[in-house]
C-alpha positions in Angstrom: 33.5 1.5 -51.8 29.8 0.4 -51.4 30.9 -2.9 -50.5 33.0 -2.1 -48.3 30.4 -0.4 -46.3 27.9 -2.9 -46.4 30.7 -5.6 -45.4 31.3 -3.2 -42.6 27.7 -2.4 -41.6 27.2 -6.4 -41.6 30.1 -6.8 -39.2 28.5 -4.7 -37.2 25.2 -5.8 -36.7 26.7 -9.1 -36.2 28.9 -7.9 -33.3 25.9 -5.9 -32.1 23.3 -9.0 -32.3 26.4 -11.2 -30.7 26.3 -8.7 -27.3 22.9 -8.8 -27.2 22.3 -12.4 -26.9 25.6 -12.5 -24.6 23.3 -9.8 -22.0 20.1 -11.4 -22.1 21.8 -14.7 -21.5 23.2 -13.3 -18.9 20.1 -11.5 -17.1 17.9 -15.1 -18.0 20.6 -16.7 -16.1 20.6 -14.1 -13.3 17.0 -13.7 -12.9 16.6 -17.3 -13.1 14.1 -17.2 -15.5 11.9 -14.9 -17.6 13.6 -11.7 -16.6 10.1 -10.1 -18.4 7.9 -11.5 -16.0 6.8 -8.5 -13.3 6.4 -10.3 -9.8 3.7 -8.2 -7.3 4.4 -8.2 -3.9 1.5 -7.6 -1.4 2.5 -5.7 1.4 0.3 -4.8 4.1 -0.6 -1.4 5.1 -1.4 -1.9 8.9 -0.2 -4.1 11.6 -3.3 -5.8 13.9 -2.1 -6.6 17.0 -3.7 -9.9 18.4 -1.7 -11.0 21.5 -3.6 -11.5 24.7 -2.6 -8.0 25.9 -3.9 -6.2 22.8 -6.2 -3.4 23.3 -9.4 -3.9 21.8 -11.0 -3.1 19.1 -14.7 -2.7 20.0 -15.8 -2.0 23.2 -19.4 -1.7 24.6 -20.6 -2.6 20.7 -18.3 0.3 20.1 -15.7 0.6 17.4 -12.4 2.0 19.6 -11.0 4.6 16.7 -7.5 4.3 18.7 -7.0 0.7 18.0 -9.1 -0.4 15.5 -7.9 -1.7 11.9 -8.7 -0.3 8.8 -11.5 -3.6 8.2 -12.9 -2.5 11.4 -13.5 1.5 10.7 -14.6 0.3 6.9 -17.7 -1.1 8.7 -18.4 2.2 9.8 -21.6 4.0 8.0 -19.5 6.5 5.4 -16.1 5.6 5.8 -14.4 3.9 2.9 -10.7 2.5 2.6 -9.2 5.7 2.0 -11.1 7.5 4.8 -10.2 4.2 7.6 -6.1 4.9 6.4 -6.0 8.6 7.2 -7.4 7.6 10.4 -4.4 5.4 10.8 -2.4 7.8 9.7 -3.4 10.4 12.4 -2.9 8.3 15.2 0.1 7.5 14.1 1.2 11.1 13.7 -0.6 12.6 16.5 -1.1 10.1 19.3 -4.4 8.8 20.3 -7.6 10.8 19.9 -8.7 12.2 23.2 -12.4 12.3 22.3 -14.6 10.8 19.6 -15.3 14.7 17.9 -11.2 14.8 17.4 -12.3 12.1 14.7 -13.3 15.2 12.7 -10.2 16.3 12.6 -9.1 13.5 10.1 -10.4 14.7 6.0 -13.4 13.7 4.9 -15.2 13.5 8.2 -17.3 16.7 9.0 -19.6 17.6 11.6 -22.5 15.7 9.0 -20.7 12.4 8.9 -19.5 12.7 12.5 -23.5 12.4 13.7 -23.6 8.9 11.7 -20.6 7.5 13.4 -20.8 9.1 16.9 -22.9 6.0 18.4 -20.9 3.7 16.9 -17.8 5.1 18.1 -15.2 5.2 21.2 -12.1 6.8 22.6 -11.7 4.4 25.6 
C-alpha cells in the first residue's frame, strides 16, 4: 500500500510541476519578458502651465503663491516639498488665496514662519 501512495504522491507532483511551468510560460509570454521585473512609473504631481497666457509665477521679485509650482515655493525660506504640496492642494480645494496671511491657513505655516515668507510673497 506504501507504494501505491508514493506512485500516487509522484504523479502528483508531476502534474503539479507540469501546471506550473504551463502558467509561468504563459505569464513570460504575456508579460513579454521577466514577469518579476517591477517597472516604476514617474508621474508628476503638478502641472506648470507655460503658454504665452500663463499667469506668472513671480512678480515684482515676488513668488505669486496662486500660480507658483511646487520648485518655486521650495525656494522659499522654511517651506519644504511637503509644505509647497499642501499649498497646491489648497488652491486647488479652495480657490485662490485672497491675501498673502491666508497662506497661514495651509499646515505648517504659523504666524512665525509667515514673517520669513511675507516679503517674498504675493497674491496678485
Amino acid at each position: 500500500m506504501k507504494k501505491s501512495l508514493k506512485k500516487k504522491f509522484k504523479i502528483t507532483a508531476a502534474a503539479l510541476a507540469f501546471v506550473l511551468a504551463v502558467s509561468a510560460g504563459a505569464v513570460i509570454q504575456k508579460y513579454e519578458g521577466d514577469p518579476f521585473t517591477i517597472e516604476t512609473i514617474q508621474i508628476e504631481d503638478t502641472v506648470t502651465d507655460t503658454s504665452p497666457t500663463a499667469e506668472p509665477q513671480v512678480l515684482n521679485n515676488k513668488i505669486n503663491i496662486n500660480t507658483a509650482d511646487a520648485e518655486l515655493l521650495c525656494t522659499l525660506d522654511g517651506i519644504g516639498e511637503a509644505t509647497a504640496q499642501r499649498i497646491i492642494d489648497y488652491r486647488m480645494e479652495n480657490g485662490e488665496f485672497g491675501v498673502i496671511e491666508d497662506i497661514m491657513n495651509i499646515s505648517g505655516i504659523g504666524e512665525k514662519k509667515f514673517e520669513q515668507i511675507k516679503g517674498a510673497i504675493c497674491v496678485e
